[in-house]
N, C-alpha and C positions, 0 to 999 in steps of 0.2 A: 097576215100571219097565218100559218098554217096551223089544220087541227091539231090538237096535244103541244103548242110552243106556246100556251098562254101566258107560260111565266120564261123569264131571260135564263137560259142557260149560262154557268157560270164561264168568264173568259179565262180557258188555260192552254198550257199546249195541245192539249187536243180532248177528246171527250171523256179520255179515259176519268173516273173519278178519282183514281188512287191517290191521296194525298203526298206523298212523297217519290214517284215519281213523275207525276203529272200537279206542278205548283201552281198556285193560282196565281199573276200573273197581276203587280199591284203596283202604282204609281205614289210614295210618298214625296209630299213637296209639304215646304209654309209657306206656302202662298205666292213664292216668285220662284225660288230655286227648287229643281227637284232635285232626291236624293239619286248619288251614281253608287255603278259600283264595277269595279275595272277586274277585270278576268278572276272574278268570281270574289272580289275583295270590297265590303262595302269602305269607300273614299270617305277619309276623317280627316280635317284641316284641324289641326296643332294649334291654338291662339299662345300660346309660351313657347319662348326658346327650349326651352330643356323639359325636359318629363322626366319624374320622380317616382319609380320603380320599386314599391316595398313586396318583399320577398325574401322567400327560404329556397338555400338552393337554389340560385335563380342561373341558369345556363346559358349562358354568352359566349360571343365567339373569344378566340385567344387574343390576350390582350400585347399589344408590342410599344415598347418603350418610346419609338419614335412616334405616336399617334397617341397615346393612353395616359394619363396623368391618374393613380389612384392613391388616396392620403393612409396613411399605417400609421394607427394611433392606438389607448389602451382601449377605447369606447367612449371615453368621455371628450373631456378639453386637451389632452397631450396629444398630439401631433407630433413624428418624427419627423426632423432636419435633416437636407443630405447636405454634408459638408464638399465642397468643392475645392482641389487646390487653389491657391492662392486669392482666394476671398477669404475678409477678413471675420474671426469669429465673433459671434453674439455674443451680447451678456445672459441670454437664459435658451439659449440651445438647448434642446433635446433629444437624447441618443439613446444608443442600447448598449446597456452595459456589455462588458467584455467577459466571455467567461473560462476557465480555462481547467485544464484533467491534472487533477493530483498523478503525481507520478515521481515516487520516492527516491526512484534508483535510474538517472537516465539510461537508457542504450538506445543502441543506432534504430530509428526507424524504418516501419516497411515504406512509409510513403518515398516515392525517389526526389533528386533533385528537381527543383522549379515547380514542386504539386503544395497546394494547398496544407497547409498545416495546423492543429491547435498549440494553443499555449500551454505551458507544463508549471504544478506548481512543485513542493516540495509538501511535506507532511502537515506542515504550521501554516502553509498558502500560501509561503513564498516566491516570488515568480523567478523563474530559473532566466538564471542571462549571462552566456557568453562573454565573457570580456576581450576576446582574442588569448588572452594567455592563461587559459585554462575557464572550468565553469565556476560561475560563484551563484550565490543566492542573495537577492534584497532581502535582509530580514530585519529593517527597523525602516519605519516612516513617521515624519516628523511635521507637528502641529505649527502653524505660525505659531511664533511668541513664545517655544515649549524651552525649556531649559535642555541646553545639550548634554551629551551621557558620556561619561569618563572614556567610553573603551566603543561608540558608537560606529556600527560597519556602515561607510559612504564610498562613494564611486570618485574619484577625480573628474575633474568637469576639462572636457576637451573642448576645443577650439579650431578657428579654419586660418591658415597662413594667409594674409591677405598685404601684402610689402608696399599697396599703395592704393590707400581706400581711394572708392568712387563710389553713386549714389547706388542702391540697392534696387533688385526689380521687385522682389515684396514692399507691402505699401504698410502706410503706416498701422499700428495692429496685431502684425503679423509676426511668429514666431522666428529668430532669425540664430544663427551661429555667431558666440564670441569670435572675435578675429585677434591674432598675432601681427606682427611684423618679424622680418625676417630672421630674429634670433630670440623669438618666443616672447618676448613682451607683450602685454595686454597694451591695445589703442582703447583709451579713454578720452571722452568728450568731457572739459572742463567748463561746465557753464560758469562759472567768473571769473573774471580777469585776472583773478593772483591767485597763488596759492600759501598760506603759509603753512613751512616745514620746521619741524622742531626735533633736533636730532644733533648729536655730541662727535665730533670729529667727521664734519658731515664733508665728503670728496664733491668738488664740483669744479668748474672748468675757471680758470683764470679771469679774473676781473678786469672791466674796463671801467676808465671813468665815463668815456661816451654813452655805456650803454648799461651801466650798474650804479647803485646806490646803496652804500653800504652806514649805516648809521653807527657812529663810535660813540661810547659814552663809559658812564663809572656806574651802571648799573641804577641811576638816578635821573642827574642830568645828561643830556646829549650835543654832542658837539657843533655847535654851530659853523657852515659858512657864508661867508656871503656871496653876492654873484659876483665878485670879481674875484674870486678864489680865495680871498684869506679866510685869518679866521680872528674869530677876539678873546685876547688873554687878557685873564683876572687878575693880578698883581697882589698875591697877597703880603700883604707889611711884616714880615717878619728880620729882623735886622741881623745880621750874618758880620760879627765883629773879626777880625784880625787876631789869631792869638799869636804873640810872638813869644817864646820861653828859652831860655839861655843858662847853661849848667856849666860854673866855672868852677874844675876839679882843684885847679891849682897845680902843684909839680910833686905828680903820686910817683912814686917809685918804678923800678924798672918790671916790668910783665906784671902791672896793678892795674887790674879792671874795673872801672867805675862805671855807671850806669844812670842814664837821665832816662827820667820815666813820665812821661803824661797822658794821665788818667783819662776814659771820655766821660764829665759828667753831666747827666740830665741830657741826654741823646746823643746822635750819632756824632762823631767826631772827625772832620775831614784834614787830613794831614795832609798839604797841599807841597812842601816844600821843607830840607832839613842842610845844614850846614856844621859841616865838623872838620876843627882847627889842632895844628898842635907845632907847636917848638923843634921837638922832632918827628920819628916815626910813631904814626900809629894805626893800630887795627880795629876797624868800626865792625858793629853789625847790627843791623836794623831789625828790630822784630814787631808785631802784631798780633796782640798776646800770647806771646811767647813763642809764634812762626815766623820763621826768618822770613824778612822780605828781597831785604839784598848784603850785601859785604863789602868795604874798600877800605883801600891802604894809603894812609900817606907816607911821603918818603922821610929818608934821615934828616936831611937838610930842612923840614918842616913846609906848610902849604896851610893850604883852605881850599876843602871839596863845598860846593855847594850845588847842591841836584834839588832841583824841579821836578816833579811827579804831572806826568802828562794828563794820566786819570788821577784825580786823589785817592790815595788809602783811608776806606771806611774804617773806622775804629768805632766797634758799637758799645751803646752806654758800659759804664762801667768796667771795660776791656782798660788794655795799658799800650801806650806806646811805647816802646823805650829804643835805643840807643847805649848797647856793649863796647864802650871802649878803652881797646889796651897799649898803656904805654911798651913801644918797641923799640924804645930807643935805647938802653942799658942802663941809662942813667933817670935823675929824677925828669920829668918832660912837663911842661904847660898841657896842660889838654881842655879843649872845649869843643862844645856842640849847641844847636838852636834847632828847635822844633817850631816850622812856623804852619798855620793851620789855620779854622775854624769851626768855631763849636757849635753844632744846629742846637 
């Protein structure tokens, strides 16, 4: 060692001592690996995926959608949703309310067509909305379950023509348009198998028996059949006697009008069949209390009509049947008649 080098001069880049630009020149390691440092950067190895950045201001390059995912909440637990078409929505989504410029009196806007717009309300916050045939205002909103208002302003709910459903490409979820068929009726999904309609002179299409089932009754019981198509009557006993009655006038003078009369008593009375005789001419007339029913004439030479009634003549309780007949012969004549019938 030479004179004056008794102690180790320090290793740096060169002898100068300036400390900053002449460094001193230092190996840290622990003990296997020594520390690096790459063009002028001391080398730091990450043990975690991600690194956690607390800062103000903190200056990052610009961020781009296609590479950057950042969350926009209020600061706490709300987190904003971004809604996507055709996914379906959440039960507790979170958004940002919508808000819109009072604006009392519309007129035409500077913005032009196809630019960005806000929403308008009216003085009370109404939100202003086009209906095609001129502008109106929503100015009532209704609670589930609220009682509706005598004179309430609503919109009519439109629909989309669709003349022969098929399955839908929104899934289940999703908000979808009422559909028509081709002359504006609503298509409804009946989940059960029948419907019943209760309505008074109700129009429907002609009945089959192939393919309909119509139930007759008295508003109690109902008609029974059986499968081989009949059906079963009740027979009630009620006994339905013969009346026969017979009015012999004797020999009344010429144009002398006598009258056989029977009464209906204790219900209806069906006059089934009637017969009137005379010596000579005469002229009958039938009546039902007191409305003609029919007229005939026997000849000079004398006869016997007797008529059958195809339907019977109802005579109801208490009403009269009678039989007007006049002798037309000039002289005194026999005259007779028979009421034959049954009294219900």
């Amino acid at each position: 060692m030479a004179d004056g080098d008794f102690f180790a001069k320090p290793i740096s880049k060169n002898e100068d001592n300036n400390a900053v630009a002449n460094p001193i020149l230092v190996q840290l390691s622990d003990g296997t690996s020594a520390i690096g440092v790459t063009t002028g950067a001391l080398d730091v190895n990450l043990t975690n995926a991600s690194l956690v950045v607390t800062a103000t201001n903190l200056d990052i390059r610009d961020l781009a959608h296609a590479t950057d995912s950042v969350a926009i909440g209020d600061g706490g637990s709300i987190i904003l949703d971004i809604a996507v078409s055709g996914v379906a929505a959440g039960a507790t989504d979170n958004g940002i309310a919508a808000k819109a410029i009072r604006d009392d009196v519309l007129t035409t806007l500077v913005d032009a067509d196809g630019d960005y717009v806000s929403l308008r309300t009216d003085s009370t916050g109404a939100l202003w909305v086009n209906s095609g045939g001129g502008t109106q205002t929503v100015t009532t909103a209704f609670l589930t379950d609220s009682a509706a208002g005598a004179t309430a302003a609503v919109f009519p709910v439109g629909a989309i023509r669709d003349d022969a459903l098929t399955t839908l490409t929104p899934v289940d979820g999703d908000y979808v348009g009422l559909r028509t068929d081709s002359v504006g009726a609503l298509w409804v999904n009946i989940v059960d198998a029948s419907v019943v309609v209760t309505a008074t002179d109700l129009d429907i299409r002609d009945l089959t028996h192939v393919s309909d089932s119509v139930k007759i009754g008295d508003g109690t019981d109902l008609l029974a059949v059986n499968t081989d198509g009949s059906i079963n009557v009740n027979i009630v006993s009620t006994v339905l006697a013969d009346e026969f009655h017979t009015a012999n006038v004797g020999s009344p003078a010429a144009n002398t009008v006598s009258t056989q009369t029977k009464t209906a008593t204790g219900g209806t009375m069906l006059v089934t069949q009637i017969t009137v005789a005379g010596s000579g001419g005469v002229k009958y007339v039938v009546k039902n209390n007191a409305v003609e029913v029919m007229t005939g004439f026997i000849g000079r030479d004398g006869n016997t009509d007797s008529i059958t009634f195809a339907t019977p003549i109802e005579v109801a309780s208490g009403d009269d049947f009678t039989i007007d007949r006049t002798n037309r012969q000039q002289v005194a004549n026999d005259v007779y008649s028979s009421v034959f019938g049954r009294q219900l």
